[in-house]
C-alpha positions as CSV (number, residue, x, y, z in Angstrom):
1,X,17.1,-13.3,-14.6
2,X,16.2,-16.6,-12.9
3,X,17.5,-15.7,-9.3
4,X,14.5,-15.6,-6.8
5,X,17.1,-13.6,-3.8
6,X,15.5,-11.3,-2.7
7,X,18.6,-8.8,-3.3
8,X,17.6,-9.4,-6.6
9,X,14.2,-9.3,-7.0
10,X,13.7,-5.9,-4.9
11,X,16.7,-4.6,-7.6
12,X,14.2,-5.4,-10.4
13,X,10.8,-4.2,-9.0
14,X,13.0,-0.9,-8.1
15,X,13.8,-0.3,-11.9
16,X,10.2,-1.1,-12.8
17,X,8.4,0.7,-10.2
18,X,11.0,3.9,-11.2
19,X,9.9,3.6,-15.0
20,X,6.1,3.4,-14.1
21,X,6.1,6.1,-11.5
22,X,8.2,8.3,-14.5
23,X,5.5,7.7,-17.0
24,X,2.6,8.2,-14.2
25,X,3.9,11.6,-13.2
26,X,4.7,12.4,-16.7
27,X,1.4,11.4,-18.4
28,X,-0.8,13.4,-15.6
29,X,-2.2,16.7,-17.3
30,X,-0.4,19.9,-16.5
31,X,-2.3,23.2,-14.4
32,X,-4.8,23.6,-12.1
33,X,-7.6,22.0,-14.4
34,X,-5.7,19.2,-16.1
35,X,-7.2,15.9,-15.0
36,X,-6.4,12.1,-16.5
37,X,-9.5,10.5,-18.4
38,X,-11.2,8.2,-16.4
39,X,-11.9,4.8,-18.0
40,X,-14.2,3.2,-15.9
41,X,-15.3,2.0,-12.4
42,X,-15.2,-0.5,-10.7
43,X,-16.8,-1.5,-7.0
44,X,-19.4,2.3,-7.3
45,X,-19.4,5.3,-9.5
46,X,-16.9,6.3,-7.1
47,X,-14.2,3.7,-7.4
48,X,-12.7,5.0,-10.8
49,X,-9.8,3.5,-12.9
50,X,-8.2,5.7,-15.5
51,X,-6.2,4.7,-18.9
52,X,-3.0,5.5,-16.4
53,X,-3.9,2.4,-14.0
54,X,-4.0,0.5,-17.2
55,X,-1.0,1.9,-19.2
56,X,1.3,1.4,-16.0
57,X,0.3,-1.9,-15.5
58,X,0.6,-3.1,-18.5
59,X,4.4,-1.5,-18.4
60,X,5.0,-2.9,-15.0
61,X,3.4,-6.8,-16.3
62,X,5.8,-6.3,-19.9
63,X,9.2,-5.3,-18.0
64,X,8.5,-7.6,-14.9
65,X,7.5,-10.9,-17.3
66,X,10.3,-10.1,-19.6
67,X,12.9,-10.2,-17.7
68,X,11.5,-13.3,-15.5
69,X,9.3,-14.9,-18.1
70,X,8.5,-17.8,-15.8
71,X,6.6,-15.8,-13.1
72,X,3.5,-15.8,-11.7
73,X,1.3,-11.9,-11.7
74,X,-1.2,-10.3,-9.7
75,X,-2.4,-7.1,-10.7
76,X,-5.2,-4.7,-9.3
77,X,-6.2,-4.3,-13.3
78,X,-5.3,-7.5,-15.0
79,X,-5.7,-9.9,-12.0
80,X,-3.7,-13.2,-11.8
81,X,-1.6,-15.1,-14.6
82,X,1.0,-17.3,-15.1
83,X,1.5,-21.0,-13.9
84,X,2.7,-22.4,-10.5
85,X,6.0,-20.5,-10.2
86,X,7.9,-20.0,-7.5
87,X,8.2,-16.4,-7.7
88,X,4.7,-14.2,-7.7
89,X,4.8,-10.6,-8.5
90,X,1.9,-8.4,-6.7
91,X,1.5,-5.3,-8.3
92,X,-0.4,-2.0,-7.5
93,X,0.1,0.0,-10.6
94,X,-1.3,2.9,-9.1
95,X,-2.7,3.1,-5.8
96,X,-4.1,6.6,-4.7
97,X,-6.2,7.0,-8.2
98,X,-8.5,9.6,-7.3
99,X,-5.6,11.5,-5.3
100,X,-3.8,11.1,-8.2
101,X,-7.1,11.8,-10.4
102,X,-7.4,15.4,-8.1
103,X,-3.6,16.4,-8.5
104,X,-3.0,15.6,-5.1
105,X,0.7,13.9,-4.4
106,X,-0.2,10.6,-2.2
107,X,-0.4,8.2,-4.6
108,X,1.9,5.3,-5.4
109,X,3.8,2.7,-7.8
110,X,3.3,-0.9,-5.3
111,X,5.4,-3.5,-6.1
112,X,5.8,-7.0,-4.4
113,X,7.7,-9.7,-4.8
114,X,6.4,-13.3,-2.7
115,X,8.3,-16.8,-3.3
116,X,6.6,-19.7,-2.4
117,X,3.9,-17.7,-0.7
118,X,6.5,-15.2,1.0
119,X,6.6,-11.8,0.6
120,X,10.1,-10.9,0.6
121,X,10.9,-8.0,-1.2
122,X,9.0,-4.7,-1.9
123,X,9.0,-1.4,-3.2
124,X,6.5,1.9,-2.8
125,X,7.6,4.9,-5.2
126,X,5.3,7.7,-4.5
127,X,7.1,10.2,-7.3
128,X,5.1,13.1,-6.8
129,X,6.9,12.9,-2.9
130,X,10.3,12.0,-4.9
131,X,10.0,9.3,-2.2
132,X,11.3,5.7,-2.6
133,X,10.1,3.1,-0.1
134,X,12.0,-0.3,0.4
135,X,12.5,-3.5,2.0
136,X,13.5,-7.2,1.7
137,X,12.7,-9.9,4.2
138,X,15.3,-9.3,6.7
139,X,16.9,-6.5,5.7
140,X,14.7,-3.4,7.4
141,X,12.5,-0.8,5.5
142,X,14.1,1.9,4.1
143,X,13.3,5.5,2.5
144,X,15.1,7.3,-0.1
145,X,14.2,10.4,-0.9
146,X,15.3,13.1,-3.5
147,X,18.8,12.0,-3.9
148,X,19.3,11.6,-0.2
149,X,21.2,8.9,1.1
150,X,19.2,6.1,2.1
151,X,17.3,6.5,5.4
152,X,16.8,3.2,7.9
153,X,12.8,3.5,9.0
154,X,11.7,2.6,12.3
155,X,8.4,2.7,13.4
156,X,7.2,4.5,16.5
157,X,7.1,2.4,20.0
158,X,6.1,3.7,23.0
159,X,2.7,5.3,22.2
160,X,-0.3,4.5,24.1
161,X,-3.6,4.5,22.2
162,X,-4.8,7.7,23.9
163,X,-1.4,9.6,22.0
164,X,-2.1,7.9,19.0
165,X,-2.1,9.5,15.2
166,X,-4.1,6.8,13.4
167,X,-4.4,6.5,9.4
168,X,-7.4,5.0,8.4
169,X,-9.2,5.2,4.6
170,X,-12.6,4.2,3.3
171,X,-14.1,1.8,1.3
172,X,-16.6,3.0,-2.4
173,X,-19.9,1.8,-1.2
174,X,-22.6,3.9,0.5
175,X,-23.1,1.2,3.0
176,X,-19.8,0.5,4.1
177,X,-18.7,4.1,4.4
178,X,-21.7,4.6,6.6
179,X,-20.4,1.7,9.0
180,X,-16.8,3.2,8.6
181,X,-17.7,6.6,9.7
182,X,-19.7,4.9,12.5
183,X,-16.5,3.0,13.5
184,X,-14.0,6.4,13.3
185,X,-16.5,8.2,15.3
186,X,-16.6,5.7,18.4
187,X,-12.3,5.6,17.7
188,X,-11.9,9.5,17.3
189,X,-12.5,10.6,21.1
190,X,-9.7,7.6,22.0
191,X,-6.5,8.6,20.3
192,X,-5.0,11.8,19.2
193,X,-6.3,12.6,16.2
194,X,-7.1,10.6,12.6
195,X,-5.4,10.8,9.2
196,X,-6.6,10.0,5.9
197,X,-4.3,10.1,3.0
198,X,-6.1,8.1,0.6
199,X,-3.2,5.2,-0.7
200,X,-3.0,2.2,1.5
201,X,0.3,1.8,0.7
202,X,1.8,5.1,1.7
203,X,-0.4,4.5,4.9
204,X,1.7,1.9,5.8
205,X,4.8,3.2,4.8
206,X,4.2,6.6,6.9
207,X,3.8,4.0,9.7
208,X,7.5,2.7,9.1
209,X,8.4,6.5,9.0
210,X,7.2,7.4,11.7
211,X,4.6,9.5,10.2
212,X,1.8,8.1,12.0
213,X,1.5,5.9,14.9
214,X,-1.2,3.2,13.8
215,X,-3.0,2.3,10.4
216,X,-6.4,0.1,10.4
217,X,-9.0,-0.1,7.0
218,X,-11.6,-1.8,5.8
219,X,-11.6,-3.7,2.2
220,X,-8.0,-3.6,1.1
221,X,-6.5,-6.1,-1.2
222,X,-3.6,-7.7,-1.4
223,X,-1.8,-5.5,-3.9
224,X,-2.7,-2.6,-2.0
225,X,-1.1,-4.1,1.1
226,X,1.3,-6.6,0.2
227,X,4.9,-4.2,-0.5
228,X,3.8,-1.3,2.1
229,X,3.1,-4.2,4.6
230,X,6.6,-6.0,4.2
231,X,8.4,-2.5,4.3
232,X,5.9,-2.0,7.6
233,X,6.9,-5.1,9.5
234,X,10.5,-4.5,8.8
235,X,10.6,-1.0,10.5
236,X,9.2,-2.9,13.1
237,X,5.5,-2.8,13.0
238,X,3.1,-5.9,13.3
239,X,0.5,-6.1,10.9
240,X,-2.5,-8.5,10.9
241,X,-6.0,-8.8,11.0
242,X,-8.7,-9.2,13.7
243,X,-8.7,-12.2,16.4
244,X,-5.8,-13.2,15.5
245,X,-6.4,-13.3,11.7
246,X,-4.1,-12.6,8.6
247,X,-4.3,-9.2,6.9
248,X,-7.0,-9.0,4.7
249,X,-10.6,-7.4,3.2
250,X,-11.7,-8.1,6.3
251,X,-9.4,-5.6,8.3
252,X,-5.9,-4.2,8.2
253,X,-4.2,-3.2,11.3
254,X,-0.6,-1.9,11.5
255,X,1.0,-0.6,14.4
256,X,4.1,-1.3,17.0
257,X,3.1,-4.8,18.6
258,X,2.1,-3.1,22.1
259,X,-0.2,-0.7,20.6
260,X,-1.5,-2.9,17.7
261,X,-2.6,-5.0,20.5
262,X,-4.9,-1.6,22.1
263,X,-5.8,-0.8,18.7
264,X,-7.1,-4.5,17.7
265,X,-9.3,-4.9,20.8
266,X,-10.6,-1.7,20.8
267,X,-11.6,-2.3,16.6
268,X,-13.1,-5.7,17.9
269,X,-15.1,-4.0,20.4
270,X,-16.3,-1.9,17.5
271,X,-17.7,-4.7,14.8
272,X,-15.6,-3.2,11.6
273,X,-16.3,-6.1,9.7
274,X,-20.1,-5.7,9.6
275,X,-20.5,-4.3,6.3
């Protein structure tokens, strides 16, 4: 394949991000006490990686690569490769590890594809949801789920910060959680309630469902962010950063544009970015 249309590419990371998800839900232990090995950690004692994260990416990088051998790859467990392509493929092989790691169903197959610095087409599969999350540049988010026929997403407009559901996660590190926690408890008594799934990129893709009305963490990557954002911003969402600022580590805010705008200045008011 050398097309870099969109069309295209999303058609590809769809096929992939199918296969991975299969092996992912297939390769988890069965019953109450069956539980992946974990291989590692990574930022804390915390922040775990199992053999899965490394098997699916490893799937995801040999599939992707061989059928567009002259791509560029991010990965969460392999990092960056590949020369100055046009085409860059960000991947999250699984994000939601230790909701995966517990048996619990929000976790995710992320799959991004940017040209020349673009992110244009994405794709979240959360198969423990039988959920299928898309977009290209252009073309809207969209949800398929279990067989049904393809749903159009559209974020919610309309809420004021005071009605808002806001997702939110937290970082591995003592010190940052502490400043997290410090940051939900000022935000809690000003919007309707806080959720917590635990995968950054079916955060943002509850946001283009409608699911919740805002998203905002601390210490996300770009391959958590980078599919779940584009499918975001196509359901009509703004995502960005702080004062202004690009998505980031630094902060991730998602919401409608009017109440991204309450959200951001009330975050800014609150010093997230101090730890």
């Amino acid at each position: 394949m050398t097309s870099a249309e969109p069309a295209d590419l999303l058609e590809l990371a769809v096929r992939v991000a199918a296969e991975a998800g299969a092996m992912l839900a297939e390769g988890r232990p069965a019953g109450p006490s069956g539980r992946p090995s974990v291989a590692g950690t990574k930022s804390s004692p915390t922040d775990v990686v199992t053999d899965m994260d490394r098997a699916a990416e490893e799937l995801i990088r040999s599939r992707l690569l061989h059928a567009r051998p002259g791509d560029s790859f991010l990965g969460e467990e392999s990092g960056a490769s590949g020369g100055r392509a046009d085409v860059r493929w960000i991947v999250d092989p699984l994000d939601g590890t230790v909701n995966y790691l517990y048996g619990l169903a929000d976790w995710a197959v992320s799959i991004a594809a940017e040209v020349d610095g673009e992110v244009v087409a994405g794709v979240v599969n959360a198969p423990a949801r039988r959920e299928l999350f898309t977009a290209v540049g252009g073309g809207g988010g969209w949800l398929r789920a279990d067989g049904a026929a393809p749903l159009r997403l559209a974020c919610n407009v309309g809420v004021g910060l005071k009605s808002a559901l806001v997702a939110t996660g937290f970082g591995y590190e003592a010190e940052r959680r502490r400043v997290q926690g410090e940051v939900v408890w000022a935000v809690l008594p000003r919007i309707r309630d806080i959720r917590r799934g635990g995968s950054c990129a079916l955060d943002l893709c509850s946001l283009a469902a409608g699911r919740v009305d805002a998203y905002y963490e601390r210490g996300t990557n770009y391959w958590d962010y980078a599919a779940g954002g584009l499918i975001a911003t196509e359901s009509g969402a703004r995502l960005g950063g702080l004062h202004g600022e690009p998505p980031g580590p630094g902060l991730v805010i998602a919401a409608e544009p009017a109440l991204f705008g309450e959200l951001s200045e009330l975050l800014a008011s609150l010093d997230p970015e101090r730890c």
